[in-house]
N, C-alpha and C positions, 0 to 999 in steps of 0.2 A: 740677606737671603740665607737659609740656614741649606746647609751642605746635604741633608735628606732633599728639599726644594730642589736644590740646583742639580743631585744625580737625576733628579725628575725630568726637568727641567733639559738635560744632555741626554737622555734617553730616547734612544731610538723609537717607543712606543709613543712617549708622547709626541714627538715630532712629526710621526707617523698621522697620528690622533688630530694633531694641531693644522696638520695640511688639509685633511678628512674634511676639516670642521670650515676652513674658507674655501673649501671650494663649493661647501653647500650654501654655505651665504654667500657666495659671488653668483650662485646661480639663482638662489631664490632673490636677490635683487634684480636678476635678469627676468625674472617672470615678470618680478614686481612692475619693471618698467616696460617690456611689453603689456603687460594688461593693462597698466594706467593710459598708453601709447592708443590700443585699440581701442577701448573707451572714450578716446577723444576722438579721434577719428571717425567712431561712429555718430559720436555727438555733431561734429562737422559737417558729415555726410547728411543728418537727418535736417538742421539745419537749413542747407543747402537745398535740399528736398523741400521744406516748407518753402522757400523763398520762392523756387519754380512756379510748386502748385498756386499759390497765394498771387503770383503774379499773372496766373494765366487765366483763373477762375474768376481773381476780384478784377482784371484789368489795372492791379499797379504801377506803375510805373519806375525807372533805375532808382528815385529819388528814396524810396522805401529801404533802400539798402543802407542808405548816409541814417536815416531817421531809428532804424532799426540799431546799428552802432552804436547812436549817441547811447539809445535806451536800455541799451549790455551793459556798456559802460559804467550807466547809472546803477545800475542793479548792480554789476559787479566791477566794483571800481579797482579788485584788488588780480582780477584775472586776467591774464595777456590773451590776443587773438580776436579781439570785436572787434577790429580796426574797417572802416568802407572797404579796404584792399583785400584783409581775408575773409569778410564775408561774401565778395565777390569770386574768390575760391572755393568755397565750401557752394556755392550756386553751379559751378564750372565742375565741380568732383559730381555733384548729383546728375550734372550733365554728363560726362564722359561713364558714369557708370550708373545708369537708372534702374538695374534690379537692386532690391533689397537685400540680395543674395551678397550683396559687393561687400558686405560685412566680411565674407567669408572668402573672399578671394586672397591672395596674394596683398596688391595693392592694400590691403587695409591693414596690413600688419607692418606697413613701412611709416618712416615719421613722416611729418605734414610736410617739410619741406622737401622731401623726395617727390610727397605728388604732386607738389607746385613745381618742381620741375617739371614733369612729366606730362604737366597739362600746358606747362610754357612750351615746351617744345618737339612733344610727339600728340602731332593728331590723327594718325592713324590709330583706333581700339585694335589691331591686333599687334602690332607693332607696343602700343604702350601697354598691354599686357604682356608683351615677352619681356620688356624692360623690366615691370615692375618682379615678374618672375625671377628674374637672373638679380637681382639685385635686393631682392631678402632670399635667395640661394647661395649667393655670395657673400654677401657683407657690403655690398657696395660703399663705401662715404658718398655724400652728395658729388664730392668734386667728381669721385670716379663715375659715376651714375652719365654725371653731364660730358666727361668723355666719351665714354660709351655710347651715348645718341650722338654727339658732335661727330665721332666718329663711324656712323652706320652700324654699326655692331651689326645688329639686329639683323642688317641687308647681308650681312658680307658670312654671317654664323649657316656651316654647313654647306659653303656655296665652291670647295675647292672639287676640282677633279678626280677620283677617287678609282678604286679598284675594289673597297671594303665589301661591296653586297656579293662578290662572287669569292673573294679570300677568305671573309670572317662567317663567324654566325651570326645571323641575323641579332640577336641582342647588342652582338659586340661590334656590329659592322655600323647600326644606326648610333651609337654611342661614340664611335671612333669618326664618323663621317661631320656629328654634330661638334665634336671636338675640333676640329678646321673651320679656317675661314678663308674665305679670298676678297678682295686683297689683305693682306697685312699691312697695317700703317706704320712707319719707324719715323715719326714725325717729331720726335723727341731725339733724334742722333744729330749734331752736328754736321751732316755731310754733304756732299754733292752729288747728284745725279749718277758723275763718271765715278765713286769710289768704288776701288777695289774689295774684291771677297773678305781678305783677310783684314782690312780697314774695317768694315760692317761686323763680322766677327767679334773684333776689339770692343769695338764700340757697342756692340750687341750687351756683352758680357758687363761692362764697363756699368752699365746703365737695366742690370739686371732685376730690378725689381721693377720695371718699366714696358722691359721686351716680355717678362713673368705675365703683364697684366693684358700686353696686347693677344699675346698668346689664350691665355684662356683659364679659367680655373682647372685646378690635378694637376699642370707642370710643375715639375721639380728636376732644377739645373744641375743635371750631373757633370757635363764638364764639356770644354773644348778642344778641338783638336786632340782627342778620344784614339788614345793610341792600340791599335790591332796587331797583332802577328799572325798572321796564315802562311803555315809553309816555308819559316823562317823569313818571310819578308812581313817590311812591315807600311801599316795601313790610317792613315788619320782622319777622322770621325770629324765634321765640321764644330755639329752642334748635337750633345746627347744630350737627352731629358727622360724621364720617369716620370708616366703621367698616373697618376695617384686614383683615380675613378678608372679607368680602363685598367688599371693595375698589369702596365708594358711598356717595355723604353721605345721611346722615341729617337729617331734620327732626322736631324736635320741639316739637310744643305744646301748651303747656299751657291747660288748660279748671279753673275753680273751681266748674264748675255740671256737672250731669247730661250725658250726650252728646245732642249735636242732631245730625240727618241736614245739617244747613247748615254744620257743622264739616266733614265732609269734604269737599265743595266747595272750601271757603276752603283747606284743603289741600291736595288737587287741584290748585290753583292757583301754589301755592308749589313744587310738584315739578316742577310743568312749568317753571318761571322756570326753580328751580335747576339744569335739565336743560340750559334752552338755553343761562344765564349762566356758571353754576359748572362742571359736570361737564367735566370731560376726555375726550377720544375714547377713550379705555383704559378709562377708568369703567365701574361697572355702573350701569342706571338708579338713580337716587335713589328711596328708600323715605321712607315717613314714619309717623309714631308720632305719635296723640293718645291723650295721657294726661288721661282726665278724673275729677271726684271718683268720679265711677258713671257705669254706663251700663243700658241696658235692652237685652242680647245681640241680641236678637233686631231689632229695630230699628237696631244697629250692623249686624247680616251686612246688613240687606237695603240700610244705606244702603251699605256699599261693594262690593255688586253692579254698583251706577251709575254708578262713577267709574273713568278710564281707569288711574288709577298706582298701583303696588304701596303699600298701607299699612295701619297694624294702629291697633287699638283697647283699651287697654286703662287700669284704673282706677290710680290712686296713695293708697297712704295716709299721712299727717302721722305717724300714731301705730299700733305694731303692735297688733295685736288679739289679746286678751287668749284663749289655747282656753278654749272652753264648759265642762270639767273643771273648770275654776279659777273659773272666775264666781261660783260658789254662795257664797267662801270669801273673797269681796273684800268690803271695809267698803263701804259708803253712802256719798252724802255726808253724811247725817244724821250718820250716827256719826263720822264724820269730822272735822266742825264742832263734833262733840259731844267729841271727844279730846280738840283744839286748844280749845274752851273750855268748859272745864267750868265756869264759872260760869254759862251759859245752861241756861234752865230746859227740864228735857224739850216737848217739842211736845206730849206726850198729855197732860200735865197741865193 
């Protein structure tokens, strides 16, 4: 490489130049593979649409599905996807979304195997449109997707106690309200029911790209046990975050015991610090979030009736809860103890 080359080559311009130029071609593959993405999709969908009409018109019967396969196959021996299994998908998508509009929805802009989740296991259409929304808004991966239904997203988004419609402005109140959830799942910490605040804390932080997810998309983890001085004393912050679409910190704390109307106080307290220490002139006021084991609803609404600053109430659980369906079908601990040793003698004896 000759020494004119290589000053090129160390030159600010061209490195400048040389960033410029992959970030067009990382994007223009991004196009590339969404539109290749929705093109299939649609092909799927239409697909799946002849299969319906064709069965309901000619009276065919499931067997057209297996006959139709082989004859893909044959036609195109070199293209994955004719298989009985996802052409029996592409029949289930024309099911789950029968306007032709469905091209232009959400859902069609995600890969196939997102909406083979989505038809595995949300049958609710409003419901599996909020999914498929939140999850080309997000980025979801498949795995996250299938947590997010495993664990109710959908039921629990927007559902905590709140103050924001008489605090905020309406833009900022429905944007801040939809940013909570209740319950919180922490099904991912190592803990037990009885662990202590600052155990969950630990462990909160510890497993931060986890507690980031159950949270919600726009948090960003500013820090723990969030040191204040007012008045020369001083003051520690459980859990702050910066939520990045609301563009305002967040405060979070945590309670191991039932909600008390003197929680929100103490919080109240910490928004207003945060307000006049932390916050930015650009900022939106500071919100805050107590998360307690339980609460008694009705006695959260009336205590943040009483407090001047936007903030929400809602509960957290260590461990997912088991649907009422499946309870009947779960061992004891009796039996339990009884698998693990069978040389103990029955209790009724």
């Amino acid at each position: 490489m000759t020494d004119d080359l290589k000053n090129l080559v160390a030159s600010d311009d061209y490195r400048h130049w040389l960033l410029e130029l992959k970030q067009r071609v990382e994007r223009a593959r991004q196009r590339a593979a969404a539109s290749v993405n929705r093109e299939l999709i649609k092909l799927y969908w239409q697909i799946g649409s002849d299969i319906l009409q064709r069965q309901q018109t000619q009276g065919w019967g499931a067997g057209v599905v297996d006959q139709l396969a082989r004859d893909l196959k044959a036609a195109f021996p070199d293209m994955r996807g004719f298989s009985p299994r996802n052409l029996k998908y592409m029949r289930a998508l024309a099911q789950a979304w029968p306007d032709p509009e469905f091209v232009q929805q959400p859902a069609a802009q995600l890969p196939w195997f997102h909406l083979c989740t989505l038809l595995d296991k949300v049958k609710n259409p409003v419901q599996r449109d909020w999914y498929a929304a939140k999850a080309l808004e997000h980025g979801w991966s498949r795995a996250v997707l299938v947590a997010q239904v495993e664990t109710d997203a959908c039921g629990r988004a927007g559902n905590a106690i709140t103050n924001f419609a008489e605090r905020l402005p309406p833009p900022q109140s429905d944007l801040a309200r939809e940013a909570l959830k209740d319950p919180y799942v922490f099904d991912f910490l190592a803990l037990a029911e009885n662990a202590q605040e600052r155990d969950i804390e630990r462990e909160l932080t510890r497993h931060i790209t986890q507690f980031l997810l159950e949270l919600g998309a726009g948090f960003a983890f500013v820090g723990r046990q969030y040191r204040l001085e007012v008045g020369g004393d001083e003051f520690f912050i459980d859990l702050l975050f910066y939520h990045l679409k609301l563009r305002c910190y967040v405060v979070v704390e945590l309670k191991t015991t039932p909600f008390k109307p003197e929680y929100a106080g103490q919080l109240n307290f910490y928004l207003s610090a945060v307000d006049a220490q932390v916050k930015a002139p650009e900022d939106q006021p500071t919100i805050g979030l107590l998360l307690c084991k339980e609460k008694n609803r009705l006695v959260a609404e009336y205590a943040l009736r009483g407090v001047a600053k936007p903030m929400g109430v809602a509960e957290y659980q260590l461990m997912r809860e088991v649907p009422p369906s499946l309870e009947p079908g779960l061992p004891t601990i009796d039996q339990i103890e009884a698998e693990l040793r069978p040389d103990l003698p029955d209790a009724a004896s």
